[in-house]
Every structure is written in structure tokens, then in C-alpha cells.
C-alpha positions in Angstrom: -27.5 3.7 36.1 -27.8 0.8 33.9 -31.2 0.1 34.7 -33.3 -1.6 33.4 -30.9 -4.5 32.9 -28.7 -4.6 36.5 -30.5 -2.5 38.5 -33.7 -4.1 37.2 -32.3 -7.2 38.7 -31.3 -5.6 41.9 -35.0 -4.1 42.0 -36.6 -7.6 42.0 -34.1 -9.4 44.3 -35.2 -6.7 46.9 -38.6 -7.2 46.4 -38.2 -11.3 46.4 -36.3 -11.2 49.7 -38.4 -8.5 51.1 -41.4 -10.9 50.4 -39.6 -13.6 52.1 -39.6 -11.5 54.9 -43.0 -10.1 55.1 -44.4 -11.0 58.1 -42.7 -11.6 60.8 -41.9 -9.2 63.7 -42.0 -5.5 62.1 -39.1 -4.0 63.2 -36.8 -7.1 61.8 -38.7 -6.2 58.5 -38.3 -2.9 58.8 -34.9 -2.9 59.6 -34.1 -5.2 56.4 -36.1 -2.9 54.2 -34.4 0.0 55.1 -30.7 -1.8 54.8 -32.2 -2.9 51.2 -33.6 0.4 50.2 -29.7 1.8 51.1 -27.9 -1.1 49.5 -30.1 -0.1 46.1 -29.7 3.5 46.7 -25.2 2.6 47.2 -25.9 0.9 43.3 -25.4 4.4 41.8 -23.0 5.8 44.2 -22.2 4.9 47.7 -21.1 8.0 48.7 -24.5 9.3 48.7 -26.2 6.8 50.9 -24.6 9.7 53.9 -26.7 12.6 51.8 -30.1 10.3 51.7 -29.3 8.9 55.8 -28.8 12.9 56.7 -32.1 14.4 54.8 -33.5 11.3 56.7 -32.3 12.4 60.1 -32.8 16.1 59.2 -36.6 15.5 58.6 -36.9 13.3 61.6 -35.4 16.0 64.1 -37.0 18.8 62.7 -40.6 16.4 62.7 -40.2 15.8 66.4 -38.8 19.9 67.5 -42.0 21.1 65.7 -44.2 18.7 67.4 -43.0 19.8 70.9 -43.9 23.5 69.9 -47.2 24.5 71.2 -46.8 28.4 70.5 -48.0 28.8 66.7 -45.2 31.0 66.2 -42.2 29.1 67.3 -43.6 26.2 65.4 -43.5 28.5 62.7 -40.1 29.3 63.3 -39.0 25.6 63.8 -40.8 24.7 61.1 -38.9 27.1 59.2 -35.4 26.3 60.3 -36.5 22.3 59.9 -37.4 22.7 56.1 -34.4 24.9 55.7 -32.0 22.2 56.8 -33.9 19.7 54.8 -33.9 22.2 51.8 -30.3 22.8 51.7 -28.5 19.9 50.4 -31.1 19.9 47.0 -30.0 23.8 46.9 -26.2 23.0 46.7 -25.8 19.9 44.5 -28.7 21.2 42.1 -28.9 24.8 42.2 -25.3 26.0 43.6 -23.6 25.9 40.0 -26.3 27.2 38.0 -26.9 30.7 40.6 -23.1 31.3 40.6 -22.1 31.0 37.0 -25.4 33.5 36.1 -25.1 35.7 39.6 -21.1 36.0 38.2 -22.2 36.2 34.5 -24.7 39.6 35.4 -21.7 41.1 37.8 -19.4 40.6 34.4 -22.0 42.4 32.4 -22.4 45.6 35.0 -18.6 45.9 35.0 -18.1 43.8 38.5 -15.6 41.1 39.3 -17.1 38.2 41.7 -14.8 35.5 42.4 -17.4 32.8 43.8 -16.4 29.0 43.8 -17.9 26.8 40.8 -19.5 23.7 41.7 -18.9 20.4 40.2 -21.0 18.4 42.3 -22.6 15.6 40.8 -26.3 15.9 41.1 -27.3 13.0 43.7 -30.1 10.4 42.0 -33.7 11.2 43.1 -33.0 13.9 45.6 -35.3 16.1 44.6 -37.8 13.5 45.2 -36.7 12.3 48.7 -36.3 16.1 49.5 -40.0 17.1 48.6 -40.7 13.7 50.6 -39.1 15.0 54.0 -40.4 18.5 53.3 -44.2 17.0 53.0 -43.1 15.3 56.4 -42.4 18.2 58.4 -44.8 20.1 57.1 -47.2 17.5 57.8 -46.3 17.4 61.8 -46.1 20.9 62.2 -49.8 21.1 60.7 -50.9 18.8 63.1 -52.1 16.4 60.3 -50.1 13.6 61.1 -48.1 12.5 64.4 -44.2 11.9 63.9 -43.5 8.4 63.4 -41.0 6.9 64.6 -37.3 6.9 63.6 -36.9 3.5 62.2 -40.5 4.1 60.3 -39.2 8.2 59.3 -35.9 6.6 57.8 -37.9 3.6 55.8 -40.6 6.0 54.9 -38.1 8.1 52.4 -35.8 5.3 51.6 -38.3 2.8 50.7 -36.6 1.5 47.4 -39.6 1.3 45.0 -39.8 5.4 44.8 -36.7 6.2 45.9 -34.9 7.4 42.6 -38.1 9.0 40.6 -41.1 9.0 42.6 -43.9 8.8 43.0 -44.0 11.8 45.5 -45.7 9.3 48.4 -47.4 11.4 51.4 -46.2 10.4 54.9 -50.0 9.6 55.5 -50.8 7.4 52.1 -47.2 5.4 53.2 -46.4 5.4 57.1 -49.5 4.0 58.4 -49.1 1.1 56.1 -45.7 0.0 57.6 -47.7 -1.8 60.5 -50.2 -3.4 58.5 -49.8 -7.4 58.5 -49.8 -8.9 55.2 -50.6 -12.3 54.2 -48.2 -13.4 51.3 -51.0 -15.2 49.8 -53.3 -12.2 49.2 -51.1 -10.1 47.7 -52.1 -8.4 44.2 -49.6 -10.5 42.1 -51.5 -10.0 38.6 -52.1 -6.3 39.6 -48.1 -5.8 40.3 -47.2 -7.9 37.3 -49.9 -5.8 34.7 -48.4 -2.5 35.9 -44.7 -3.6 35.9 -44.8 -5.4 32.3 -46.8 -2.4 31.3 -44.1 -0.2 32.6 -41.1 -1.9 30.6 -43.1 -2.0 27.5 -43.4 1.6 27.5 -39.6 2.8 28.4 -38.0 -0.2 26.8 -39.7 -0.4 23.9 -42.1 2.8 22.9 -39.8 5.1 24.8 -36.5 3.8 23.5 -37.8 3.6 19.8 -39.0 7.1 19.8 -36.3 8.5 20.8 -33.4 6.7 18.6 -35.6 7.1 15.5 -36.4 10.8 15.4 -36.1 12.4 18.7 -32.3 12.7 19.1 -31.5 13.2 16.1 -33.4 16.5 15.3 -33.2 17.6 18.6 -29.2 17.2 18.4 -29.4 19.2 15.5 -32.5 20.9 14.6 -30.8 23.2 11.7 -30.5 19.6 9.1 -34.0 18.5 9.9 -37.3 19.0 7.9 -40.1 20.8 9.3 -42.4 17.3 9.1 -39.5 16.2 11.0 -39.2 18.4 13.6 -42.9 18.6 14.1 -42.6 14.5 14.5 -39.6 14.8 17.2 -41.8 17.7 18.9 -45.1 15.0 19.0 -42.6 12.4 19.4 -40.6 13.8 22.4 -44.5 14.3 24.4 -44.9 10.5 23.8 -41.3 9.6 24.8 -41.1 11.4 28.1 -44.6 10.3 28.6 -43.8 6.4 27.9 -40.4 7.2 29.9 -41.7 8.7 33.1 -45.0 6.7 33.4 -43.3 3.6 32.6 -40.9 4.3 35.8 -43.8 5.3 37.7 -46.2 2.3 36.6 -43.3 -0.3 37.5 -42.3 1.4 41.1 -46.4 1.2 42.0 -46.0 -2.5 40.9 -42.9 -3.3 42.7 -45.0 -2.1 46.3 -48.2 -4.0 45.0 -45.7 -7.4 45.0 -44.6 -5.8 48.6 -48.2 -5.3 49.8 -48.5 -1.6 49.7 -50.2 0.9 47.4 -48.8 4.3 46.2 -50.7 7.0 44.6 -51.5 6.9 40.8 -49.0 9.2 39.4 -50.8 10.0 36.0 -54.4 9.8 34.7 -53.9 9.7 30.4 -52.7 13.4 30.3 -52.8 13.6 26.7 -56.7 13.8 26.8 -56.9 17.1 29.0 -59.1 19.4 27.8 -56.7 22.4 29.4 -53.3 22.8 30.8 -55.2 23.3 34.6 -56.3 19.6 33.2 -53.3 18.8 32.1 -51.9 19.2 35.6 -54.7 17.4 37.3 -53.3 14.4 35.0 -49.4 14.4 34.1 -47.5 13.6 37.6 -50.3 14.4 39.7 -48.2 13.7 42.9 -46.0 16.6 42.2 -48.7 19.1 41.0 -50.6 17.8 44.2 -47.1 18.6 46.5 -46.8 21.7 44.8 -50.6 23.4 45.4 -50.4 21.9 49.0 -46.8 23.2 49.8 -46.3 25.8 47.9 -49.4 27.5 46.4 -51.3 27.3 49.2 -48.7 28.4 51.6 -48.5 31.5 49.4 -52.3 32.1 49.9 -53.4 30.7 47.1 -56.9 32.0 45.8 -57.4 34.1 49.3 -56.0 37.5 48.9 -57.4 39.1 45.4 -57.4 38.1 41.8 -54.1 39.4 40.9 -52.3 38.3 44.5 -54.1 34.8 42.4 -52.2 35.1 39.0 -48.6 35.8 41.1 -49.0 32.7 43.4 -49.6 30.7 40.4 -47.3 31.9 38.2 -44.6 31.6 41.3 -45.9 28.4 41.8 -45.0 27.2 37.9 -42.0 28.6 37.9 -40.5 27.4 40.7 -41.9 23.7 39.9 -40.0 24.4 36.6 -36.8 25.0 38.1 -37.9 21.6 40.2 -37.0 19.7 37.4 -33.6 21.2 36.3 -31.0 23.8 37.0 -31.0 25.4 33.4 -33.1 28.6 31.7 -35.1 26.3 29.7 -36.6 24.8 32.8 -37.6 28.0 34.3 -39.0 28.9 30.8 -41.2 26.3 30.7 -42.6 27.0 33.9 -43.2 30.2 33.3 -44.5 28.9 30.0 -47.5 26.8 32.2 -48.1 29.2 34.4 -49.1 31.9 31.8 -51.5 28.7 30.7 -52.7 28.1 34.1 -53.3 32.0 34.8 -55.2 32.9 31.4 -57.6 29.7 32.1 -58.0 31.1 35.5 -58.8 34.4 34.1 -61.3 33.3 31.5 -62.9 30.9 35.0 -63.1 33.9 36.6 -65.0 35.9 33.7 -67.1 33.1 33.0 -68.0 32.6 36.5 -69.1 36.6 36.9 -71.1 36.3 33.7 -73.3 33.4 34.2 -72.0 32.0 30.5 -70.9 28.1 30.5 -69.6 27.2 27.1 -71.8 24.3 24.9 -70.3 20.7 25.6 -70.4 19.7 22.2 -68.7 17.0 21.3 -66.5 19.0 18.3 -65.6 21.4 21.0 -64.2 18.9 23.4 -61.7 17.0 20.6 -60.3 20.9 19.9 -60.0 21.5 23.2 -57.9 18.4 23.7 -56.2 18.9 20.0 -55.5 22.4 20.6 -54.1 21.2 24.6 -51.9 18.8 23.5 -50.5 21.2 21.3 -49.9 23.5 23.8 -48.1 21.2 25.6 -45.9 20.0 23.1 -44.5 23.2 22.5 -43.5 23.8 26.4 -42.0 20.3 25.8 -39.8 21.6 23.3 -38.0 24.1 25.4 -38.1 20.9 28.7 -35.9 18.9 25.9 -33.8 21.4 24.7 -30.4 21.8 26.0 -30.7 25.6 25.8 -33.0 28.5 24.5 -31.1 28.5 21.4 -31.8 25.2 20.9 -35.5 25.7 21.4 -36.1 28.4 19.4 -34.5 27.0 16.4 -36.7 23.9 16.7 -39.8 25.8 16.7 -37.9 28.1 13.4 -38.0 25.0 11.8 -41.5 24.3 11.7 -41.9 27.0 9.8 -38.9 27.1 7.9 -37.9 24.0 6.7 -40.3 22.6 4.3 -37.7 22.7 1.6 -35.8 20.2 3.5 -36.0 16.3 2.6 -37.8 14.5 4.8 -36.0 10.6 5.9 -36.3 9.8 9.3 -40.6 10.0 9.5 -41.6 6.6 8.4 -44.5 4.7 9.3 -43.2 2.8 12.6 -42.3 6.0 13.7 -46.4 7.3 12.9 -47.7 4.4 14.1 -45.8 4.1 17.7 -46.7 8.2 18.1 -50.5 7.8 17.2 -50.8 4.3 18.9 -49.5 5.6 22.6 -52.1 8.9 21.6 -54.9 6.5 20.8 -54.7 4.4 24.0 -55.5 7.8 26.3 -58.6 8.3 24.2 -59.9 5.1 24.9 -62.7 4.0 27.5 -60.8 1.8 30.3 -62.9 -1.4 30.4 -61.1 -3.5 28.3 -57.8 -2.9 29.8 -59.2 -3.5 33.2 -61.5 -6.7 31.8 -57.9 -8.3 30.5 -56.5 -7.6 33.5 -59.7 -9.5 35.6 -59.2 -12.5 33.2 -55.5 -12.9 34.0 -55.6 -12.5 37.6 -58.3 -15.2 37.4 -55.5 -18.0 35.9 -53.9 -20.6 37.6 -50.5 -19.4 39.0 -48.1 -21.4 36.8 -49.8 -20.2 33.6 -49.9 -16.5 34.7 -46.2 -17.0 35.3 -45.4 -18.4 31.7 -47.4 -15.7 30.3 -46.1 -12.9 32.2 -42.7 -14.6 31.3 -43.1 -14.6 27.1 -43.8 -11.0 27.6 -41.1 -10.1 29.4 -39.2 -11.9 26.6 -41.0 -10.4 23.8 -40.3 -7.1 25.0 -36.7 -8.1 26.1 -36.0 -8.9 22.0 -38.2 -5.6 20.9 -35.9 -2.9 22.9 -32.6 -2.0 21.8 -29.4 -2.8 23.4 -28.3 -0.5 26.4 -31.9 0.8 26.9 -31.0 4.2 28.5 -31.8 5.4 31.9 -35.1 6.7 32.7 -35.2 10.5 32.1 -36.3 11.6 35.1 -33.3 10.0 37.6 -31.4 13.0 36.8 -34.4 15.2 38.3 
């Protein structure tokens, strides 16, 4: 994708006609959302706009079988079959080639020949996130939380362009019920939509972009030539730049359905201040870690069944959100990786709990806690960046190895951009949201010429060919 540059253009001529089409009769609108939604979704690859229409249909027929089943078991078993069918497509274009080449790999290593088909399938934009969407769906119907909507309002439910490609992972309830709602053009949260949007360029195409040209890249391309201060820089540099990255996406789709008239979840609450890695996760894509504990931990039984029964459901839980985000042993590493975090802090809960002891909250112990955190985190980014274990492990060799090396590519823009984007999560919210207040109170033409010499100013701060966001490829 070339976004943002043509498909940024695309983006806002959907959301320009769609506003010119707000209110009249809502299935017209509905209608011409959904052809939109498909039209943006055809920008990457037409050929896929089938895949995105059959998960759609999938979810919808499974939604509507499990909803006719009044014995808990055969919903069960519908329910099964439905997220199975859902499931399936994700499996092959994500998972296919990775399972053979290791399941053939292993049978090489015992002595055994296994001649299984290698997939070359090009990994569809955000299916895993319209997948978990249609999954959340059925699941939803079969536990009687929700009623199934309607086919026109299924299909425009996990098209609807603003999340389409890379989230946020919307609920049917926080989105479907707000497809009937009326809206009046001239109430609409234009300031709001415009702060989150601006905000959301300025962090991929400038912060993000920078970042990860200066120092990023480079030593992660090639660890073995870089300095230990530089490595440690592209490790604190990379947390930054996938931050910037991913919350920039997620900041501009949540804007794009302000302009619309809708409201989507928040997707992240300044991570980089958790306290713990279970904080971390109540903070850093919060619609995912809430998907996960609803649909899978949960299902698993959660905190029910014993302390140890506990540790496995999280741990399973981790590591299968790792895998989530990529076909590859790093990915699964990592989530392994959090899920050893999340099960020692529920361990230490657990004994703290059955001895009556609640740690001080000094203020000394809460800045470690969050030094210490975003440490921990950084390192799990390492292996998410790398493009294999190898990799990986060599960048965290040279922290400790490579202090003889010269150091060239740390400079102070590079410092400044790192500790600037750390320094904002730290800080109270008032200002932000007093600036915001003030602007929303100007007249409209002047809110548009100031909204427009940002956009310019950050349009002549990013590079040239500003590349896609990181997580379209998850």
C-alpha cells in the first residue's frame, strides 16, 4: 500500500462522500458504505474483496444457525463448526506455509520424507483483524449477548473502511447498534476527528518514519557492525517506532469514524507508563488483549479451575496472541516471552494476596516499576522486530559486547525524538485536552487553515515514500 499518500486520499474521499450521504434513508447509506469499504479494500488487491465478502457471509450464516439452536449443546456444536469456517481462511493464507515447512523440517530431522505442498499465498491485508471481528460476532450470538443483525448491517459491520486493514478490533455491540443512529451533519465532532487524525500522521509520518531510517533499520539489518549504545538506541528506538506506527494508524481510523459520526474503542492508554506487563496489556492495543481474555482465556477457564490450570491458560493465551501477529518463531517467542511476565506477576498477586502484604506506594518505587517495565518490554520487542532468533540474539549480544565499536548513528535528533515520544506518556492529560477545547471552540474557516498548515508542516517533515503502517501485514 502506498498509504499515506494515495490511499490516504482514497480514505478521505470515502469519508467526504459518506458525509454527503449521511442521512438519508439507511439502507441507501448502508449500501454505499459497504460498496465504499469494498472499493478501499479492492485498492490493495481486488482479488481479495471475494475472501473479505466470504468471511462476511461465513459469520453471518453461522450468526443466524447458532441463534436458531435452543439445545446448549448443538449451539455448541454450531458454534463450533461456524468459528471453524470463519477460522479457516486466516489458517491457510497465514499459517499454511509456516506449519508445513517446520512439520516437513522435523519429519527430515527423524529420518521421514513428507511431500506436503508449499504455500505461496500472499497474506491478505487486515484479515487477521476482520477474522477476530466475525469470530467476536458469532461468539457473541451464540452467547446470547447480542441478537444477529441483519445481513446488509453483518456485511458493513466487518467492512466498514476506517478499521478495516489494522483495527481497532471493534465489538459487534460498540459498532452495530450505531448503524441506525441518525446523525446530524452539523453536530458531528469535526475538531475531535481532526486532533486524532493530525495527531495520527504526525506520529507515523514523522516520529515513526524518522526512527526507523536513522537507527532502527540499520542495526537491526545488521546488528554484528553496530555499537552497543547503538543497539541499545534501535532496541528503545524500535518500542517508540512501532508505538508511533500502530497508534498513529489507530488514532487516524477512530478519527476518520468521529468525521462519519461513530465512535470506536480507544485502542491504547500511554503504555509506556505501565507499572507491569499485566499493565502493560491493559494499555498497548487494549482491543486485542480485551478479544483475547474474552475469547480465548476465558473460554479456556480462565482463573476457575486451580492456580496452575491459571498459569497454562495464560501462558496459552500469550502464545497464541503471539502467533496472532505473525507466522514466524520469533512471534511465538515473544509471546511466550509475555506470558512468562503475565504468569510470574500473577504468581507474586497470588502470594501477596495470601499474605496480607501490599507493597509501599512510594513514589521511587513507582518510576522503577515503570523503568524496569519498559525495559522488559523492549527486550520482547527485540525478538517482534527481528526477522529470526538469530537475529535477536545477536542484538541483545551486542549490548554487551560491542562497546569497542564506534558509535555514528546516535545523535541528538535521534535522543530527543526517543525521550520526547517517552515524555509525553508521563505527562498529566489536561493540557492536551484544554488545546483541544480551545480549537474546537474557533470559527470553522480558521480551524480549517490551521488544521491545514499542519498537515503541511508535517507533509515537509516526513520523508519521501513514507512506508506502510507496520501492522497491515498482521
Amino acid at each position: 500500500m502506498l498509504f499515506p499518500t494515495t490511499d490516504f486520499a482514497i480514505f478521505f474521499s470515502l469519508v467526504f462522500l459518506g458525509h454527503w450521504l449521511l442521512n438519508p434513508r439507511p439502507t441507501p447509506w448502508k449500501l454505499f458504505m459497504i460498496g465504499a469499504s469494498y472499493v478501499f479494500y479492492a485498492w490493495w488487491d481486488w482479488r481479495f474483496v471475494l475472501l473479505l465478502a466470504g468471511v462476511s457471509f461465513l459469520a453471518q450464516a453461522g450468526a443466524l444457525a447458532v441463534h436458531g439452536r435452543r439445545d446448549p449443546r448443538q449451539r455448541r456444536v454450531v458454534t463450533m463448526i461456524a468459528v471453524a469456517l470463519v477460522i479457516a481462511p486466516l489458517l491457510y493464507f497465514k499459517y499454511y506455509g509456516f506449519f508445513s515447512v517446520n512439520l516437513s523440517n522435523a519429519a527430515v530431522s527423524l529420518g521421514l520424507h513428507l511431500s506436503l505442498p508449499l504455500s505461496q499465498a500472499i497474506l491478505p491485508v487486515g484479515v487477521s483483524f476482520f477474522t477476530f471481528m466475525a469470530i467476536a460476532y458469532v461468539v457473541d450470538v451464540s452467547r446470547g449477548t447480542i441478537s444477529p443483525a441483519g445481513w446488509i448491517d453483518a456485511f458493513l459491520y466487518l467492512s466498514f473502511f476506517p478499521h478495516l486493514v489494522a483495527g481497532p478490533i471493534v465489538r459487534p455491540a460498540e459498532l452495530i447498534p450505531q448503524l441506525d443512529i441518525r446523525r446530524d451533519p452539523r453536530h458531528v465532532d469535526m475538531s475531535g476527528g481532526a486532533w486524532l487524525i493530525l495527531g495520527g500522521l504526525f506520529k507515523k509520518v514523522v516520529v515513526s518514519s524518522f526512527l526507523a531510517a536513522a537507527i532502527v533499520d540499520p542495526v537491526f539489518g545488521d546488528p554484528a557492525r553496530h555499537s552497543a549504545i547503538e543497539t541499545l538506541v534501535a532496541v528503545w528506538g524500535y518500542a517508540v517506532v512501532i508505538y508511533a506506527d500502530f497508534s498513529g494508524y489507530t488514532d487516524i481510523a477512530i478519527g476518520v469514524a468521529k468525521l462519519l459520526g461513530f465512535q470506536f474503542p480507544q485502542n491504547f492508554d500511554r503504555p509506556y507508563s505501565a507499572r507491569s506487563l499485566q499493565d502493560f496489556w491493559r494499555r498497548w492495543h487494549m482491543t486485542l488483549s480485551r478479544w483475547l481474555r474474552d475469547y480465548l482465556y476465558i473460554p479456556l477457564g480462565g482463573s476457575r479451575n486451580g492456580e496452575l490450570r491459571t498459569y497454562a491458560n495464560i501462558m496459552t493465551t500469550m502464545v497464541l496472541g503471539g502467533l496472532w501477529h505473525g507466522a514466524a518463531w520469533t512471534f511465538v517467542f515473544w509471546g511466550a516471552y509475555h506470558g512468562a511476565g503475565q504468569t510470574i506477576a500473577a504468581w507474586r498477586r497470588r502470594r501477596a494476596k495470601a499474605s496480607g502484604v501490599e507493597a509501599a506506594e512510594a513514589s521511587t518505587r513507582i518510576w522503577l516499576q515503570r523503568l524496569a517495565t519498559f525495559n522488559l518490554v523492549c527486550v520482547g520487542w527485540v525478538f517482534f522486530r527481528a526477522d529470526s532468533m538469530a537475529t535477536a540474539l545477536s542484538m541483545l549480544a551486542r549490548v554487551v559486547t560491542g562497546w569497542s565499536t564506534p558509535t555514528t548513528l546516535v545523535h541528538p535528533m535521534v535522543l530527543f525524538a526517543i525521550a520526547g515520544m517517552l515524555t509525553l506518556q508521563l505527562l498529566p492529560r489536561t493540557p492536551a485536552r484544554t488545546l483541544q477545547d480551545r480549537i474546537s471552540s474557533l470559527k470553522p474557516v480558521a480551524m480549517g487553515l490551521g488544521f491545514g498548515v499542519v498537515l503541511a508542516v508535517i507533509a515537509s517533515m516526513g520523508p519521501q515514500g513514507v512506508a506502510p503502517f507496520i501492522y497491515f501485514r498482521f
